[in-house]
N, C-alpha and C positions, 0 to 999 in steps of 0.2 A: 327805212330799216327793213331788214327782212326775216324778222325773227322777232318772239317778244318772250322774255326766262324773267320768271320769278323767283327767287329764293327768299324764305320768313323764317327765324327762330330766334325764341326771346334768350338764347343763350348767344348770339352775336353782341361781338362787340370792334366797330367800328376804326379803323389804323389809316393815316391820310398822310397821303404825299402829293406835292405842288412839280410840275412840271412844265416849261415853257406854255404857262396858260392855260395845261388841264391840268382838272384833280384825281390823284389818283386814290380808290378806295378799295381797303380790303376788310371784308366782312366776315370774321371766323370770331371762334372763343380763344378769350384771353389770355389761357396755356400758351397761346401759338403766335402770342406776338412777337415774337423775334424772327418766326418765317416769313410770316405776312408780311411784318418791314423788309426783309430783307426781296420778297419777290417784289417790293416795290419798286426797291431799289436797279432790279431787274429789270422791270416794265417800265422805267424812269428811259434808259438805256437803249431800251430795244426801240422804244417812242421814239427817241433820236435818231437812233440809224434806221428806221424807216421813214421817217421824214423827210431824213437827207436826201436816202435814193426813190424813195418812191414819192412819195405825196405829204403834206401834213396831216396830221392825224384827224380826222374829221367833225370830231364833237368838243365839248367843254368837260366830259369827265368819261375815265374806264376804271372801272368798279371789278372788284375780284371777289369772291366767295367760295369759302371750303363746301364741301358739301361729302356725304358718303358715296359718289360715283364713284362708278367702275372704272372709267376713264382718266387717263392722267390728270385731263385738261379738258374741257367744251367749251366753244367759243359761243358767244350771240354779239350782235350789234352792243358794243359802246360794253359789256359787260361778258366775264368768264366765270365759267366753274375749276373749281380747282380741288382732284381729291385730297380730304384732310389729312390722310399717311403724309403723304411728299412735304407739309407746310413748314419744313424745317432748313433752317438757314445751312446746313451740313448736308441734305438728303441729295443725290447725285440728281435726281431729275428735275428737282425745283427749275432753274434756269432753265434748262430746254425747254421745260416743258411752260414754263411761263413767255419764253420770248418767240415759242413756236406760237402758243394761242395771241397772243398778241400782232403775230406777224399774219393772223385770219382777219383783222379789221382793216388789211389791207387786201388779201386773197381770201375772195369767197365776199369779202362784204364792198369793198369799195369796188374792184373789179370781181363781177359777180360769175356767177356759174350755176348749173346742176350739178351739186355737191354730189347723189346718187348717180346720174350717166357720166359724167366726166369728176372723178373724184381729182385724178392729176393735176383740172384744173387751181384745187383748192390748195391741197391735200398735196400733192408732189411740192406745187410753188409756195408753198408757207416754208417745207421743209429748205428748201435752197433760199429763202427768203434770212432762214434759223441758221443756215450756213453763214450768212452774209453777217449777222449778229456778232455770230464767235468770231468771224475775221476780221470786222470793224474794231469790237472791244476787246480782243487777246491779241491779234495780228496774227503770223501764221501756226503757230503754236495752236492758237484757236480753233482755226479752220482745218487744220489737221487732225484735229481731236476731235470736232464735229463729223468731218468727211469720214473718220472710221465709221461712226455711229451708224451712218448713211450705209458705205459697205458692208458693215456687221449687217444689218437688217437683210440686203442682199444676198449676201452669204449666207446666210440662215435656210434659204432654199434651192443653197447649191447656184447660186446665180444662173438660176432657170430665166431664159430671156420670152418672157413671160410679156406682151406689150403692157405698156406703163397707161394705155388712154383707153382700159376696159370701163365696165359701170360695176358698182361695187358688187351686185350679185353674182358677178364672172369670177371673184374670187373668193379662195377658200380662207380663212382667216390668216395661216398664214402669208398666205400670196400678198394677201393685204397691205399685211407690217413690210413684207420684204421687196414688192413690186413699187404700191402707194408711195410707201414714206422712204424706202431705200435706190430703187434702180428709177425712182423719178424724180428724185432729188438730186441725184448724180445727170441726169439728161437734161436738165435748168442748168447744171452745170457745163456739160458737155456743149449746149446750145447758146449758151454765155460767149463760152470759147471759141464756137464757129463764127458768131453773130456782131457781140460785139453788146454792152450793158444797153445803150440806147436804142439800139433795131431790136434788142431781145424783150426792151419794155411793147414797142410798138407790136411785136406778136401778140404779146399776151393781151393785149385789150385789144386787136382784133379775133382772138380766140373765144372770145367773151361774149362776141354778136353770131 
């Protein structure tokens, strides 16, 4: 593992869901059990379609916890943070943002990187990973609703062609949102369609050495 997060408060209370052999858990207060079910029901989902195309998921349990980050989402090995706003079965960003950190226990943890000098590596292919989510469980409706999201973010800076394989001190926050998670999530896509899903998996884990 490469990472160790703790999170403690006697105001948790504990929501379990079973999925082909792992458990999944979410750890928030009680108010919020109908998000946490439901983002299980999410991470149920995303489990699947990254298993199919990428690997099996690699442990016996992934555990979720609200917490007051600033962050939508932070990922660790086998375990996520999840901020308490979003914890609502209605809130627009639950799903992404849960089947994005999810889609980090495959990029960034199983196939590793320097999340600081190569954010792309993590950080672009979780977001094209989030794409593959919405097109697996919506079809293209999905992916086309996702793939805005991707452009919005681009957009956002004027589609300044800005390289997508800086280290995250090269950018200024927005560059961030709109480089990282926008015009490099669309270039996993771009390089899908040059490549081909199987020669594009074999990049990416030699990109990793």
């Amino acid at each position: 593992m490469r990472d160790f997060y703790l999170a403690a408060s006697p105001d948790y209370e504990v929501f379990t869901k079973e999925v082909d052999g792992v458990t999944l858990r979410f750890y928030t207060r009680d108010y919020l059990q109908a998000g946490a079910e439901s983002a299980l029901d999410v991470a149920a989902r995303a489990i699947e379609v990254y298993g199919k195309r990428y690997a099996p998921y690699p442990y016996t349990e992934l555990d979720f916890v609200s917490t007051p980050t600033y962050a939508l989402g932070i990922e660790y090995p086998g375990m996520i943070a999840i901020t308490e706003w979003i914890v609502e079965p209605e809130n627009f960003y639950l799903e992404a943002t849960v089947a994005h950190e999810v889609g980090h226990q495959w990029f960034y943890n199983l196939v590793g990187n320097d999340q600081l000098d190569d954010p792309w590596l993590d950080e672009s292919l979780t977001q094209f990973a989030t794409l593959q989510y919405f097109t697996d469980t919506y079809g293209q409706s999905g992916s086309a609703g996702f793939r805005q999201d991707l452009e919005g973010r681009w957009n956002s800076i004027g589609q300044e062609e800005i390289p997508v394989g800086l280290p995250v001190k090269e950018y200024s926050n927005e560059e961030y949102s709109g480089i990282v998670y926008g015009r490099g999530g669309l270039f996993f896509e771009a390089l899908r369609e040059e490549m081909g899903q199987g020669n594009l998996m074999i990049f990416i884990k030699l990109c990793k050495k």
